[in-house]
Biotite code that builds the C-alpha atoms (Angstrom):
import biotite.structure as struc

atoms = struc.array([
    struc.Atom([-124.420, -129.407, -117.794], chain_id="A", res_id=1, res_name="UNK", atom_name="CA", element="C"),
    struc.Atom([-126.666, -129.583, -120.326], chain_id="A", res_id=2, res_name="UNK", atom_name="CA", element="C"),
    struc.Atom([-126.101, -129.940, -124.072], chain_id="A", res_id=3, res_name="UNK", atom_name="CA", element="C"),
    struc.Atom([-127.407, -127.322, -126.158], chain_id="A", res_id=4, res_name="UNK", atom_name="CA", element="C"),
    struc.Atom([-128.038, -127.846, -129.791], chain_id="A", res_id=5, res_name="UNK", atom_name="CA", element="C"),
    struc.Atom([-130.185, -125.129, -131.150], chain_id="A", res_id=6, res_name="UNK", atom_name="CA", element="C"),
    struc.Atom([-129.874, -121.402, -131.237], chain_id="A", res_id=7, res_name="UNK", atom_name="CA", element="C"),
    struc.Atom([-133.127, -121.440, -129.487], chain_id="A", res_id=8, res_name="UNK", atom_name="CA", element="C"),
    struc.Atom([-131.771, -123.310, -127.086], chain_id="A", res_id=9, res_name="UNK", atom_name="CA", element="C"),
    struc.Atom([-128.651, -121.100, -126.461], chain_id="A", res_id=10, res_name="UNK", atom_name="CA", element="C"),
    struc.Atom([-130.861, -118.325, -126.193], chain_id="A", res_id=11, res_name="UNK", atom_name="CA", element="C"),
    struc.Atom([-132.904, -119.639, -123.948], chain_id="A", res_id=12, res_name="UNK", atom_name="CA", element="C"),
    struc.Atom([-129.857, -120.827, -121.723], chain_id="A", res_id=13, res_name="UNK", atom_name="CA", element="C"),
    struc.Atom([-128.635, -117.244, -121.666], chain_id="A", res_id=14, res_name="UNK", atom_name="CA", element="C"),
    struc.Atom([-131.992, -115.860, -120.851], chain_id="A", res_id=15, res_name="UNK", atom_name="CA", element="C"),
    struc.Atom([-132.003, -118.521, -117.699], chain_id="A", res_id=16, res_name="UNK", atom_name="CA", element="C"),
    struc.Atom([-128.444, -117.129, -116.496], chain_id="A", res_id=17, res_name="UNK", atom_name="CA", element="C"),
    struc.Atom([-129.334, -113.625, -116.796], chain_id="A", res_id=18, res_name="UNK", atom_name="CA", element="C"),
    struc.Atom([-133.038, -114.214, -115.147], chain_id="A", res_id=19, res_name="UNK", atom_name="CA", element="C"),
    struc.Atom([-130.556, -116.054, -111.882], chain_id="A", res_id=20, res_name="UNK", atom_name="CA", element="C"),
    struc.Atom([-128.279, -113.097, -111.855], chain_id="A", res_id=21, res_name="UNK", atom_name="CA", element="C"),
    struc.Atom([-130.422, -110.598, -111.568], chain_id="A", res_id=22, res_name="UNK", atom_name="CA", element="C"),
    struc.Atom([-133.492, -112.645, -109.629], chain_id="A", res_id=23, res_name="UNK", atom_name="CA", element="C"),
    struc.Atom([-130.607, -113.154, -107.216], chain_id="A", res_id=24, res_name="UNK", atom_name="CA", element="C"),
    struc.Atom([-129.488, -109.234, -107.105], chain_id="A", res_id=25, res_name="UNK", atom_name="CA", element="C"),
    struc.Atom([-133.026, -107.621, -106.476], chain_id="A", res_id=26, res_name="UNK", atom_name="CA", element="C"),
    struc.Atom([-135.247, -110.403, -105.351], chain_id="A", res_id=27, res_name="UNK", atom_name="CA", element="C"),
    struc.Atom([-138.166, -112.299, -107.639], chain_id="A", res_id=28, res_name="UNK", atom_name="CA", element="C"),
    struc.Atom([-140.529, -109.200, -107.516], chain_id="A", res_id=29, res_name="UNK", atom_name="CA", element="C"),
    struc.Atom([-138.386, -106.550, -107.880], chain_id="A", res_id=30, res_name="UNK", atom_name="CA", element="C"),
    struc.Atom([-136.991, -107.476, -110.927], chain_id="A", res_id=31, res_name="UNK", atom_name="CA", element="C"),
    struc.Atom([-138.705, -107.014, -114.273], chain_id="A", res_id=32, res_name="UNK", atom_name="CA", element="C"),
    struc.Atom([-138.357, -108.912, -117.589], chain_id="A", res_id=33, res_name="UNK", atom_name="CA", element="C"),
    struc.Atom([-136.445, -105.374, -118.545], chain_id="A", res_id=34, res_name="UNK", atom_name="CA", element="C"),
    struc.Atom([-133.810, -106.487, -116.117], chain_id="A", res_id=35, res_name="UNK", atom_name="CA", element="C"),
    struc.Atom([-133.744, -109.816, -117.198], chain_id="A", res_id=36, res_name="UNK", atom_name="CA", element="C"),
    struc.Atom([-132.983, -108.531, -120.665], chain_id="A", res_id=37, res_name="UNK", atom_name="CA", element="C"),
    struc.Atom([-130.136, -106.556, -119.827], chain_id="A", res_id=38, res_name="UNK", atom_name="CA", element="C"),
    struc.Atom([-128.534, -109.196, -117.722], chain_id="A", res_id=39, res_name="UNK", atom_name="CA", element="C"),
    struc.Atom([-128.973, -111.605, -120.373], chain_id="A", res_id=40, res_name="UNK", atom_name="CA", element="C"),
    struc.Atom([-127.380, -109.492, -123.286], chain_id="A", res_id=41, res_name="UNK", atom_name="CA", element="C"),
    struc.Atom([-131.104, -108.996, -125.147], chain_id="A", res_id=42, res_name="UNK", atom_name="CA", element="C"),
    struc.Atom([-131.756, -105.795, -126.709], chain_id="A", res_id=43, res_name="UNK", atom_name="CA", element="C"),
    struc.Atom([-135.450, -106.299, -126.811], chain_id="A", res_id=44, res_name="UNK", atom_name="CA", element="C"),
    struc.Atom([-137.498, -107.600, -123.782], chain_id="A", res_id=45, res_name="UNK", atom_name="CA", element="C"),
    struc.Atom([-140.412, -108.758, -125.787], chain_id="A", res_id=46, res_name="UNK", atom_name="CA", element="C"),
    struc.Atom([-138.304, -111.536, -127.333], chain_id="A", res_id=47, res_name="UNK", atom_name="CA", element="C"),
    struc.Atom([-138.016, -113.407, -123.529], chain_id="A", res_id=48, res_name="UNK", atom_name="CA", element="C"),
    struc.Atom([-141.774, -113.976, -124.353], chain_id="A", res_id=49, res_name="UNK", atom_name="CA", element="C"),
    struc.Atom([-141.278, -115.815, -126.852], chain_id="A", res_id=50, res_name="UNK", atom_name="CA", element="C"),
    struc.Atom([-139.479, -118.205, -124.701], chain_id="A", res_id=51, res_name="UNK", atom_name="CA", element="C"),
    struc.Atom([-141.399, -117.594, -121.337], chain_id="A", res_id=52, res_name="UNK", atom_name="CA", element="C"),
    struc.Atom([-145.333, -116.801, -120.919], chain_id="A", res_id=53, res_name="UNK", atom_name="CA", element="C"),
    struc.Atom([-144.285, -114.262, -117.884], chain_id="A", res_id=54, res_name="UNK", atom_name="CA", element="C"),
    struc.Atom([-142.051, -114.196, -115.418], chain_id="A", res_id=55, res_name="UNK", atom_name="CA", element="C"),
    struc.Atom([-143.337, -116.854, -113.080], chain_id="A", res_id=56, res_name="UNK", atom_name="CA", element="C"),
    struc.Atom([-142.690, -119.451, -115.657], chain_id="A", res_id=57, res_name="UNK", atom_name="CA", element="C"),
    struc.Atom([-138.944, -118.415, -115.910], chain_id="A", res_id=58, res_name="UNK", atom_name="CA", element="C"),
    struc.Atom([-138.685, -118.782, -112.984], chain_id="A", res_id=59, res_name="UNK", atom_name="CA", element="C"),
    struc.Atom([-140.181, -122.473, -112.509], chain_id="A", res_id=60, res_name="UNK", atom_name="CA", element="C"),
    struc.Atom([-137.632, -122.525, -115.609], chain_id="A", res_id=61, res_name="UNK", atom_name="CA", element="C"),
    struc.Atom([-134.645, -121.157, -113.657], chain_id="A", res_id=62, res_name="UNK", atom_name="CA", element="C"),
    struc.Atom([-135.287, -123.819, -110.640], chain_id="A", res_id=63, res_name="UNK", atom_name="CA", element="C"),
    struc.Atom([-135.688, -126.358, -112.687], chain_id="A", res_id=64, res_name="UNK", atom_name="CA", element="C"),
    struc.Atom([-132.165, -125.778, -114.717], chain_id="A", res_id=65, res_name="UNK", atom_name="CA", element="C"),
    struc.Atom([-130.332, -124.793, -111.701], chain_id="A", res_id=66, res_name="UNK", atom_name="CA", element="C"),
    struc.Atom([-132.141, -126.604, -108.383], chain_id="A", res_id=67, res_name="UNK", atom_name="CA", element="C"),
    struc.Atom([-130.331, -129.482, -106.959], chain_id="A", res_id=68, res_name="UNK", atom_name="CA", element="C"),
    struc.Atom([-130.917, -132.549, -109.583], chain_id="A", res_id=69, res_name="UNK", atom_name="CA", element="C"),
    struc.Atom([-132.266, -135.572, -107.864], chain_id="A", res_id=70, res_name="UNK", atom_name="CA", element="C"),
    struc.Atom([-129.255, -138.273, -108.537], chain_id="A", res_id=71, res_name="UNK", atom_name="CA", element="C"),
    struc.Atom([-130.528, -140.300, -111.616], chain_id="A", res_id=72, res_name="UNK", atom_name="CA", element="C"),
    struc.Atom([-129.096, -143.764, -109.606], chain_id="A", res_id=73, res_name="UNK", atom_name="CA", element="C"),
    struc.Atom([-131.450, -142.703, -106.803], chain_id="A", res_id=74, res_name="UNK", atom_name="CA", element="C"),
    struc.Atom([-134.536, -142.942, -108.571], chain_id="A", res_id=75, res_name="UNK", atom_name="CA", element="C"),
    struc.Atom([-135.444, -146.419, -108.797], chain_id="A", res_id=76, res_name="UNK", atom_name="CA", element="C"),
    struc.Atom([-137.704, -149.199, -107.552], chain_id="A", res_id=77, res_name="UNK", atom_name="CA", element="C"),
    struc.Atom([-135.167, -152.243, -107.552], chain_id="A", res_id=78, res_name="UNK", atom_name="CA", element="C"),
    struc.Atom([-133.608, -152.359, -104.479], chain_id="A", res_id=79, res_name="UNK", atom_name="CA", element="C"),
    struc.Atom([-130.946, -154.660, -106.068], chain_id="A", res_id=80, res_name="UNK", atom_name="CA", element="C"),
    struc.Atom([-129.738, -151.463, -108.703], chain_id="A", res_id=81, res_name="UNK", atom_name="CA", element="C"),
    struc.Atom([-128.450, -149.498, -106.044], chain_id="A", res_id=82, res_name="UNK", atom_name="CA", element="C"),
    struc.Atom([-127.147, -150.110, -101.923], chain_id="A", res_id=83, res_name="UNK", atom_name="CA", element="C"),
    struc.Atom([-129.550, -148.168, -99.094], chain_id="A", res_id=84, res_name="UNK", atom_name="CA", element="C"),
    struc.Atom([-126.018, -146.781, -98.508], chain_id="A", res_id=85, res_name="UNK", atom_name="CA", element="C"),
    struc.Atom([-124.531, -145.518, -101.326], chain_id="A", res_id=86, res_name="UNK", atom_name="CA", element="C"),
    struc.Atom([-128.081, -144.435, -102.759], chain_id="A", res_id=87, res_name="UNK", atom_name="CA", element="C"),
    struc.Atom([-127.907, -141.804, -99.679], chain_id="A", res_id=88, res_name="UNK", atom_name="CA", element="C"),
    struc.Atom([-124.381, -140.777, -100.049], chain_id="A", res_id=89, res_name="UNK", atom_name="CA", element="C"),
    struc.Atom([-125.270, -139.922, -103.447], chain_id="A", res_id=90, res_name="UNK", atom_name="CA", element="C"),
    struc.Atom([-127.854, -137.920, -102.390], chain_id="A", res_id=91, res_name="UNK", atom_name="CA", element="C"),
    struc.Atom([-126.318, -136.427, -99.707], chain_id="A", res_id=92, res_name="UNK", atom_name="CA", element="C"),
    struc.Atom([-122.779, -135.587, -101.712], chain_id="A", res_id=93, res_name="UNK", atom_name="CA", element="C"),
    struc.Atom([-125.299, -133.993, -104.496], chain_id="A", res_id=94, res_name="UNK", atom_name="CA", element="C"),
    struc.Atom([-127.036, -131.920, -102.139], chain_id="A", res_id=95, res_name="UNK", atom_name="CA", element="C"),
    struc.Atom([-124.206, -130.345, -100.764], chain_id="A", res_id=96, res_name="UNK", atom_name="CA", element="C"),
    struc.Atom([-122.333, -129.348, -103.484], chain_id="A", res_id=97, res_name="UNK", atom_name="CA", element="C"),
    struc.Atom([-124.647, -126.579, -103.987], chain_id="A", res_id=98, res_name="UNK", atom_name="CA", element="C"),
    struc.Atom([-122.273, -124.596, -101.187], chain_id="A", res_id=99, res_name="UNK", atom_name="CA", element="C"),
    struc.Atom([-119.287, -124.779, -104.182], chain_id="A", res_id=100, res_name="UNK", atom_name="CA", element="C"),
    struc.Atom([-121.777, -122.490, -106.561], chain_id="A", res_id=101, res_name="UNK", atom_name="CA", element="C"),
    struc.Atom([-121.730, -119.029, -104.736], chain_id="A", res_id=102, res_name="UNK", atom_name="CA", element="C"),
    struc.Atom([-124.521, -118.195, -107.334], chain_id="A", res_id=103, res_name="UNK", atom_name="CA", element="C"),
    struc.Atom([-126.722, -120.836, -105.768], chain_id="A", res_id=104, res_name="UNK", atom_name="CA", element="C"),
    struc.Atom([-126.267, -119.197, -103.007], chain_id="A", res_id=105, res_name="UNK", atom_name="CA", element="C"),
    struc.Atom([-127.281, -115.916, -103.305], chain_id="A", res_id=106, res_name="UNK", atom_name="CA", element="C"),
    struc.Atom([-130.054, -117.227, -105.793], chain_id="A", res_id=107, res_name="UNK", atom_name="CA", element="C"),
    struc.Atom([-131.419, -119.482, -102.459], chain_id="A", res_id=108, res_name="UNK", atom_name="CA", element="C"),
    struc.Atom([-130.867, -116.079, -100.152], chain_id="A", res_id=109, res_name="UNK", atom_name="CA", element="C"),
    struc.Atom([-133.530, -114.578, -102.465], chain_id="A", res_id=110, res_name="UNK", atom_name="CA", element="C"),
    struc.Atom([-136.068, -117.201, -103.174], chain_id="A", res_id=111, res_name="UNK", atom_name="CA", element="C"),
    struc.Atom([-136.410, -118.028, -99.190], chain_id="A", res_id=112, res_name="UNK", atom_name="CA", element="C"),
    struc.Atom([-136.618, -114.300, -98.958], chain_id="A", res_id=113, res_name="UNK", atom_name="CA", element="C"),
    struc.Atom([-139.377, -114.250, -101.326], chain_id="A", res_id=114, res_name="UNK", atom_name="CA", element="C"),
    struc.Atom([-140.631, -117.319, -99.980], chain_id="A", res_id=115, res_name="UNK", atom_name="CA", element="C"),
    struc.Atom([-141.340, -115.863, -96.691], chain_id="A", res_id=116, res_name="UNK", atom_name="CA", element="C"),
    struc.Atom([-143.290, -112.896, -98.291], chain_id="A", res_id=117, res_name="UNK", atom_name="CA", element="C"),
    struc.Atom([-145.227, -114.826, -100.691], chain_id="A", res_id=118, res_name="UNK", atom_name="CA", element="C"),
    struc.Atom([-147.544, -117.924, -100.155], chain_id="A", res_id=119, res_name="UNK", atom_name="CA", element="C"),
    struc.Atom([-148.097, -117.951, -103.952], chain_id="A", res_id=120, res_name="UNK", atom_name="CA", element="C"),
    struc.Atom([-144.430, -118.160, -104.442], chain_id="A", res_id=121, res_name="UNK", atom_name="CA", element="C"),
    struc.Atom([-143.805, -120.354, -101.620], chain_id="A", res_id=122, res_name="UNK", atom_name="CA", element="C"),
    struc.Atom([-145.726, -123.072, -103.413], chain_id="A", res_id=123, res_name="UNK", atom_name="CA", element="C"),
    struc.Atom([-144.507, -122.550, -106.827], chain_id="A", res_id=124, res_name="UNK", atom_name="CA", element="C"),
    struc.Atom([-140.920, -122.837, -104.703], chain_id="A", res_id=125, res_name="UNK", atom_name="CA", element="C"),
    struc.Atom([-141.897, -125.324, -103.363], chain_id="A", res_id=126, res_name="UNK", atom_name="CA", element="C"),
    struc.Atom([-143.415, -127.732, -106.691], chain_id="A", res_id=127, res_name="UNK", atom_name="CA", element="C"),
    struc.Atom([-140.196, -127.306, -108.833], chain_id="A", res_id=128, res_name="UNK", atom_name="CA", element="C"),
    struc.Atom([-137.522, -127.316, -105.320], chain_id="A", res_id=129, res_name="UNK", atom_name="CA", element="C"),
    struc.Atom([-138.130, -129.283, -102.120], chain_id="A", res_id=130, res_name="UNK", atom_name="CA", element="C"),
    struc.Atom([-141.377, -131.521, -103.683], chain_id="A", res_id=131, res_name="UNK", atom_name="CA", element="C"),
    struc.Atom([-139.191, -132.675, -106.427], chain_id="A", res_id=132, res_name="UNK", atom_name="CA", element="C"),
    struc.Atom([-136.499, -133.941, -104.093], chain_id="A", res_id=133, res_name="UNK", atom_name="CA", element="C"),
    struc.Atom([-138.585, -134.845, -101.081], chain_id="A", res_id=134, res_name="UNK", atom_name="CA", element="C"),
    struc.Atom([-140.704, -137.298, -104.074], chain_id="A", res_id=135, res_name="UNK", atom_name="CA", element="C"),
    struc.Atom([-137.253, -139.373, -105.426], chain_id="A", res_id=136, res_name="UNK", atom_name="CA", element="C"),
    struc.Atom([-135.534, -139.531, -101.972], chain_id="A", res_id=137, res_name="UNK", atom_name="CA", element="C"),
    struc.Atom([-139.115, -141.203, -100.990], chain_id="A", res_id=138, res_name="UNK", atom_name="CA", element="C"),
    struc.Atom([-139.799, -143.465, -103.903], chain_id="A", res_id=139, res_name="UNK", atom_name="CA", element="C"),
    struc.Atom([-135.723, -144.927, -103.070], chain_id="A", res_id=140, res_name="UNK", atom_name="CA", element="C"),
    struc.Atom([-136.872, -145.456, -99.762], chain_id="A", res_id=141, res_name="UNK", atom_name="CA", element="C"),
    struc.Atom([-140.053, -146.957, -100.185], chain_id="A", res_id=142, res_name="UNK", atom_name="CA", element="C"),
    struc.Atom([-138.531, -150.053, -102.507], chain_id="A", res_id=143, res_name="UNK", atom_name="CA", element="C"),
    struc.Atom([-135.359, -150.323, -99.854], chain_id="A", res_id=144, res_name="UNK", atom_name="CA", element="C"),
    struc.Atom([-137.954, -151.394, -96.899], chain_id="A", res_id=145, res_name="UNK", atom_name="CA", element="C"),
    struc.Atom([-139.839, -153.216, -99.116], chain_id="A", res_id=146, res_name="UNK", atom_name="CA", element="C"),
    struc.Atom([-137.357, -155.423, -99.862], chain_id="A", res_id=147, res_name="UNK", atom_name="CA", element="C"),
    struc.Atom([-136.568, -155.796, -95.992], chain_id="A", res_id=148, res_name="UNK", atom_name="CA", element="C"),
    struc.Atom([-132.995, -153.430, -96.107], chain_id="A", res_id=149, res_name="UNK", atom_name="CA", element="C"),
    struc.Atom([-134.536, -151.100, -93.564], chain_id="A", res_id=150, res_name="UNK", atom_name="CA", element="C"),
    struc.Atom([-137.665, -151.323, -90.702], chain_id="A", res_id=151, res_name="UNK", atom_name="CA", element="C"),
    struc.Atom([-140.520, -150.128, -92.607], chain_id="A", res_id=152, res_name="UNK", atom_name="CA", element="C"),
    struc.Atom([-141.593, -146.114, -91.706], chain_id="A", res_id=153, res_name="UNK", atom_name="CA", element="C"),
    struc.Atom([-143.308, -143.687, -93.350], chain_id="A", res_id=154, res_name="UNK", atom_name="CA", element="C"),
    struc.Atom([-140.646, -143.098, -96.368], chain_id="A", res_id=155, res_name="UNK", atom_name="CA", element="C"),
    struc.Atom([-142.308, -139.762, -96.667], chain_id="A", res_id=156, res_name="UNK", atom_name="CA", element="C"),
    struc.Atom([-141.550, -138.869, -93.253], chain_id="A", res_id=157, res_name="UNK", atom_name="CA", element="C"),
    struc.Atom([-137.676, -140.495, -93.578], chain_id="A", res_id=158, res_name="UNK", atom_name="CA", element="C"),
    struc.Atom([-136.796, -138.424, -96.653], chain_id="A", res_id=159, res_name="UNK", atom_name="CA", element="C"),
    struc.Atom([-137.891, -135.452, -94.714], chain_id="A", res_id=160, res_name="UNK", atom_name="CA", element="C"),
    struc.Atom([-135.852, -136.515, -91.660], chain_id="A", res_id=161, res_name="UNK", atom_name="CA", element="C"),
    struc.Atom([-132.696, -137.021, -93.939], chain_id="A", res_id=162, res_name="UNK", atom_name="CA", element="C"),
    struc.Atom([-133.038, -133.887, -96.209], chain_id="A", res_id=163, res_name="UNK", atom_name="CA", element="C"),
    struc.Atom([-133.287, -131.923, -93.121], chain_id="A", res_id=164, res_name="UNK", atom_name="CA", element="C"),
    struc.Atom([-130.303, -131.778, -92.312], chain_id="A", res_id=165, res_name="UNK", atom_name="CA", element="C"),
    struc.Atom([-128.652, -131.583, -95.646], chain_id="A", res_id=166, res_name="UNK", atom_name="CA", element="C"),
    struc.Atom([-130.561, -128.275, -95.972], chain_id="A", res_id=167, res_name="UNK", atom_name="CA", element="C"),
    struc.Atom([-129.539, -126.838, -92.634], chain_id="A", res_id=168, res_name="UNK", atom_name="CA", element="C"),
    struc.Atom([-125.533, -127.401, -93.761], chain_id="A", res_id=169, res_name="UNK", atom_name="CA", element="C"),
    struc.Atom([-126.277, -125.710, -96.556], chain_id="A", res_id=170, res_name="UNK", atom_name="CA", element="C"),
    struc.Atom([-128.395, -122.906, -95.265], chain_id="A", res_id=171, res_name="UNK", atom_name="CA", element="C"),
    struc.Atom([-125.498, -122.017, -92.722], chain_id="A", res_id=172, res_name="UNK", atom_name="CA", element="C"),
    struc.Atom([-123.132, -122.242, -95.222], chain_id="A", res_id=173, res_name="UNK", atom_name="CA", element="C"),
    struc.Atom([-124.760, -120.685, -98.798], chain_id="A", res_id=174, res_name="UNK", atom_name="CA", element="C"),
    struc.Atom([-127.707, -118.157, -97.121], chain_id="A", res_id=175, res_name="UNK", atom_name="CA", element="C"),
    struc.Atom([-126.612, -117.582, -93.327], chain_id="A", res_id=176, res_name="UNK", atom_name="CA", element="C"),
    struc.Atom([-122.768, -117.506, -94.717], chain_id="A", res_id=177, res_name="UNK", atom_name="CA", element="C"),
    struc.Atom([-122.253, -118.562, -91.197], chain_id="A", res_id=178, res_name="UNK", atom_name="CA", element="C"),
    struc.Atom([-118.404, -118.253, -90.450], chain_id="A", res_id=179, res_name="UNK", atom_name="CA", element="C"),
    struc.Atom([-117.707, -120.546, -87.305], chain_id="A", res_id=180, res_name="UNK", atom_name="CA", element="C"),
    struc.Atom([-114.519, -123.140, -86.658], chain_id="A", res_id=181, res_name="UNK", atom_name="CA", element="C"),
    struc.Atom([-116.818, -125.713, -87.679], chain_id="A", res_id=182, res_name="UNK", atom_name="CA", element="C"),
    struc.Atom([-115.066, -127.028, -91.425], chain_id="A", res_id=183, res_name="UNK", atom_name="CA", element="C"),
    struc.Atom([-116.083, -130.255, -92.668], chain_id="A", res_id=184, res_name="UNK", atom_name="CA", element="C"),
    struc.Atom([-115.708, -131.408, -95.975], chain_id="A", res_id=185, res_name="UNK", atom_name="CA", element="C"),
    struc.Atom([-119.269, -132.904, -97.853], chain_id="A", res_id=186, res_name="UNK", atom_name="CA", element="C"),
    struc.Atom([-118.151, -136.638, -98.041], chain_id="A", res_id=187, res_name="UNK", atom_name="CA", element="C"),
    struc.Atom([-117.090, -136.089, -93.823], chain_id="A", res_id=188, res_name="UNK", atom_name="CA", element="C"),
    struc.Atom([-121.007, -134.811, -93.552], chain_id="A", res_id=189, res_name="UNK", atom_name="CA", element="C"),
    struc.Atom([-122.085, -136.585, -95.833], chain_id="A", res_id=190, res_name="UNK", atom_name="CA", element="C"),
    struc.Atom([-120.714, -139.884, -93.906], chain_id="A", res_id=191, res_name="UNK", atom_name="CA", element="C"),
    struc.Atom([-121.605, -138.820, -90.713], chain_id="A", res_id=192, res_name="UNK", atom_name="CA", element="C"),
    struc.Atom([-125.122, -138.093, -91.846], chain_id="A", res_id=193, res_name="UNK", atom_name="CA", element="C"),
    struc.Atom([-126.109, -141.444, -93.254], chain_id="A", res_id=194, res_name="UNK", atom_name="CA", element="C"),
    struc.Atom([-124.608, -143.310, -90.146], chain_id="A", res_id=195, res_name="UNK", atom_name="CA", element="C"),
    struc.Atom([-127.051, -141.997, -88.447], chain_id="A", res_id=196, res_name="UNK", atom_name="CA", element="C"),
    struc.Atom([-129.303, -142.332, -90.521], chain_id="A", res_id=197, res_name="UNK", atom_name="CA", element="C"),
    struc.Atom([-128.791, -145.771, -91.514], chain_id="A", res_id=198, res_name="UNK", atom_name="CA", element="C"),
    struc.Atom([-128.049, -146.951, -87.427], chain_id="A", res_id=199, res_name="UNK", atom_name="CA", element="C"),
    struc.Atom([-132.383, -145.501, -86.837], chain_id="A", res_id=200, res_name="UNK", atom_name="CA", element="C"),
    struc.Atom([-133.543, -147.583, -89.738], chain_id="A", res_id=201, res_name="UNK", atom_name="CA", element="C"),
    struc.Atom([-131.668, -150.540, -89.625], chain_id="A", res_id=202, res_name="UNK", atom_name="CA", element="C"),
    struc.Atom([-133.688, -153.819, -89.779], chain_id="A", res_id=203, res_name="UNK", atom_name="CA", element="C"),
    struc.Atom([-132.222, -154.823, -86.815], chain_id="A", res_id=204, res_name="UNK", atom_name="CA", element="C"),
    struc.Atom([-133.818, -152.122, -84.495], chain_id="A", res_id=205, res_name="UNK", atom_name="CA", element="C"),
    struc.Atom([-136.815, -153.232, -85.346], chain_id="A", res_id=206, res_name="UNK", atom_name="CA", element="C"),
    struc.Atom([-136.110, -156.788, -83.214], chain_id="A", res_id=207, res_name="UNK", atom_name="CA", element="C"),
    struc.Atom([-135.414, -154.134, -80.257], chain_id="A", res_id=208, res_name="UNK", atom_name="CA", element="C"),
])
């Protein structure tokens, strides 16, 4: 969590939980800085512009505070700083742990939602969400087959591969709220995930 200092800062947090509650209640363009107001506690709705231009930039606001953070370990171009392996467990146990917020979830039921509807939106979702993620899971990858830890691919293409997925698990789980026999804890998936993974990227299969 973040540290706030400032009263502008506190408002502004309570402005970004009250924009998530209710963005997640009646969709992205449904709801209207009104709404926001009253689900943030704010008497007057002018005074979220003095923290936000309009809405859209709350929103790049609200997915920026609340989106999955890319593990700080992850980011990095010396292969020595941080194992191929653990890098992606990392990843992979962050990812997840979106399904313990139910507020994620609903918040992700609603942006896909408005995704669908909405090219515009789908690329502002898109630039602060999956980009963002896709970028540092890439860069990782890229110095790991430099250094000769993995075959070399496209490390575009690999983080793709891996997030995939990492997204479906939590899609089922958060957005679907798919209810099955199928229980499996993050580090179990998480596990299982990057042995894959890791056994199509190895150096090794390269020789094959």
């Amino acid at each position: 969590m973040r540290k706030v200092s400032t009263v502008r800062e506190d408002r502004s947090l309570q402005i970004l939980h009250g924009a998530l509650e209710v963005f997640s209640q009646k969709g992205f363009k449904e709801t209207s800085i009104r709404d926001v107001a009253v689900a943030a506690g704010i008497q007057s709705p002018a005074l979220i512009y003095h923290y936000f231009a309009n809405k859209e930039e709350l929103l790049r606001a609200v997915l920026a505070y609340f989106g999955p953070p890319v593990p700080t370990p992850l980011i990095t171009t010396d292969p020595d700083a941080l194992s191929l392996r653990d890098g992606l467990m990392r990843f992979a146990i962050s990812y997840l742990k979106l399904m313990d917020d139910p507020a994620i979830g609903a918040c992700m039921r609603v942006l896909i939602g408005e995704a669908l509807r909405s090219p515009d939106f789908a690329t502002l979702l898109g630039d602060v969400g999956p980009h963002r993620l896709l970028a540092g899971l890439s860069l990782f990858l890229r110095s790991q087959m430099v250094a000769g830890k993995s075959r070399k691919l496209d490390p575009d293409l690999a983080a793709r591969l891996f997030l995939g997925p990492l997204f479906a698990q939590v899609f089922l789980h958060s957005v679907v709220r798919l209810n099955d026999k199928f229980t499996i804890s993050s580090e179990q998936y998480a596990e299982q995930l990057v042995d894959i993974f890791l056994d199509g990227i190895s150096s090794s299969r390269a020789l094959e």
